[in-house]
C-alpha positions in Angstrom: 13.1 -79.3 -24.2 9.8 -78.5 -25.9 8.9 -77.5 -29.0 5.5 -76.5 -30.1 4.3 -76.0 -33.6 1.7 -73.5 -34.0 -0.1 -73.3 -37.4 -1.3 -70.3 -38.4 -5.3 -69.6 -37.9 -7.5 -69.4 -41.5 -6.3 -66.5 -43.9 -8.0 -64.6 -46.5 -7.1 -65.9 -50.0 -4.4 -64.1 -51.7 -5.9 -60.6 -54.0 -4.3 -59.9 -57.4 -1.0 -57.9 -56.8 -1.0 -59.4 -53.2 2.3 -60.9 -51.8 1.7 -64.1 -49.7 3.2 -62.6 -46.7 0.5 -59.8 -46.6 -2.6 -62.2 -46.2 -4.7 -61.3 -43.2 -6.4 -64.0 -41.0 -10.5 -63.8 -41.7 -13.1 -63.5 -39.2 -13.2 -67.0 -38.8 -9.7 -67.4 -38.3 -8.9 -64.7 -35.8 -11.8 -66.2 -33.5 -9.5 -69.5 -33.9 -6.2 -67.6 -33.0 -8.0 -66.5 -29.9 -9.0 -69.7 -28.9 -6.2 -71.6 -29.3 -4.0 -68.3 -27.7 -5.9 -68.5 -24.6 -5.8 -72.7 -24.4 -1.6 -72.3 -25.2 -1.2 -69.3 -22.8 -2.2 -71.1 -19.9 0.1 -74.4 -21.1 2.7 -72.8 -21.5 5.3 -72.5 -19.1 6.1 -68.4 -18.5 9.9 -68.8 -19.8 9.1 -70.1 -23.2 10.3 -68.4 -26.2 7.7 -67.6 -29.0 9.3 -67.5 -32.7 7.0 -66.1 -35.5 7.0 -66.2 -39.2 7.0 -62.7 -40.4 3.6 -63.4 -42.7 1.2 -61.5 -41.3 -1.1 -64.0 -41.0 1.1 -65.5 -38.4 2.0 -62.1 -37.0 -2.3 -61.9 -36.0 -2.5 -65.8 -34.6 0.8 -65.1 -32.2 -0.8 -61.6 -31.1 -4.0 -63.7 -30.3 -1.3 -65.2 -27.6 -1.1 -61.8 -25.5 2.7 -62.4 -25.2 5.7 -60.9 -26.4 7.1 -62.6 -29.5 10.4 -62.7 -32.2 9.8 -62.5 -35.4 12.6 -64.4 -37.3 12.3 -64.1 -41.0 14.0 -67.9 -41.3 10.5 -69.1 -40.1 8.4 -67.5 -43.7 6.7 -69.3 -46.2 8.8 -71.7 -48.0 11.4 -72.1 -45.1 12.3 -76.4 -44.3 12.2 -78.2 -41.3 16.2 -77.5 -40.5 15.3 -74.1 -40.9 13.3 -74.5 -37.7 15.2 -76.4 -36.2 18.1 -74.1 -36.0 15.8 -71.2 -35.3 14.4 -73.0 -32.3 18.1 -74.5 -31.4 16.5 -77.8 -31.1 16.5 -79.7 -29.1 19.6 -78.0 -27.4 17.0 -74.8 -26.2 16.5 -75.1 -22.6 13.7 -73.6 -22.5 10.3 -74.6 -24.6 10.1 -73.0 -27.9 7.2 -72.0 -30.0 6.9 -71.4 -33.6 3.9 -70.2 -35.7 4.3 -70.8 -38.9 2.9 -72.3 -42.2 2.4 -75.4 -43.8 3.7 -77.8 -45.4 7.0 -77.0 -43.1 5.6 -77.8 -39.8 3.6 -80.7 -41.0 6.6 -82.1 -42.2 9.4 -81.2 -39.3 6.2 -83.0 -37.4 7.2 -86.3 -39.2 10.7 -85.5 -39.1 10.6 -85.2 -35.1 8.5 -88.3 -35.4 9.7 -90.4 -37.9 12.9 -89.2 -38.5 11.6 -88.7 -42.2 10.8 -85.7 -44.0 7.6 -86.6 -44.9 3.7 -84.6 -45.8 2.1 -84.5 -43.1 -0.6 -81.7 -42.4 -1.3 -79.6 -39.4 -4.7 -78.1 -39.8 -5.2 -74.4 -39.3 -4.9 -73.1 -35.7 -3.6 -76.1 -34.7 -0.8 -77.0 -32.2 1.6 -80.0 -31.6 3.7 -80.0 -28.8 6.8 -82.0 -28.8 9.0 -83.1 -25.7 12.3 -84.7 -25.5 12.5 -86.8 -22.2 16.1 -87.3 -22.6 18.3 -84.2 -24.2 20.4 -85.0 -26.6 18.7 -88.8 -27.4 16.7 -88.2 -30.4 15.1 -91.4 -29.7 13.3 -90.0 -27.0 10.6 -87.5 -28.5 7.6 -87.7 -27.9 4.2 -86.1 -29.2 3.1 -84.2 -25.4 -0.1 -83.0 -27.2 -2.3 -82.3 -29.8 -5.1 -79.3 -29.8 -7.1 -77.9 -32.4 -8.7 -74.6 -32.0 -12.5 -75.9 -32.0 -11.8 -78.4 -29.4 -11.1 -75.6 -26.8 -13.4 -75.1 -24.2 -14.5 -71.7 -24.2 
């Protein structure tokens, strides 16, 4: 299985009276969500699953994807690593999974995956790391695939 953590592209600060979830991505960051989009849609393989966190700030960088997507409100800000994990049915999903989400919860089911410690590690906007498991059901045997950031895609 893979399973590929999508940070969300750069949002607007939050206003007075503004809930976290209703921050909009800025110019800046929707230009990133459209990079990145285009560099994942032609990784990734047609089957896989896209999981979104119901922010709309995440809502704009997976529509920057062109594909259909599930929003899954276990996936919001605040949400842990298990909370993904079980979203994505890691790693007993056959096919690859990807969430866009927030910080500091993918940065740290990145270690977790990694490590196999809950630690704070950060994923910088836009940015994507794709996990693969070459043997299901050995946890031993992840493995970081890749790592992209939105202003190293070619345009």
């Amino acid at each position: 299985m893979d399973l590929i953590l999508w940070r969300h592209a750069e949002a607007e600060d939050a206003e007075p009276g503004m809930s976290d979830l209703e921050r909009e991505l800025t110019v800046k960051g929707l230009k990133q969500a459209r990079r990145m989009g285009q560099w994942l849609d032609s990784q990734l393989p047609d089957s896989c699953r896209i999981l979104c966190s119901p922010a709309v700030r995440t809502l704009q960088t997976a529509e920057a994807l062109g594909r259909k997507f599930k929003i899954h409100t276990d996936l919001a800000p605040g949400a842990d690593a298990t909370d993904i994990i079980k979203a994505a049915n890691w790693p007993g999903n056959k096919d690859a999974v990807l969430v866009v989400g927030h910080q500091p919860t993918l940065g740290q089911l990145a270690s977790l995956l990694m490590t196999g410690d809950d630690m704070e590690w950060d994923i910088r906007k836009a940015s994507a790391w794709w996990f693969s498991q070459r043997d299901p059901g050995n946890a031993m045997s992840v493995y970081l695939k890749a790592v992209m950031a939105a202003d190293l895609v070619v345009k």
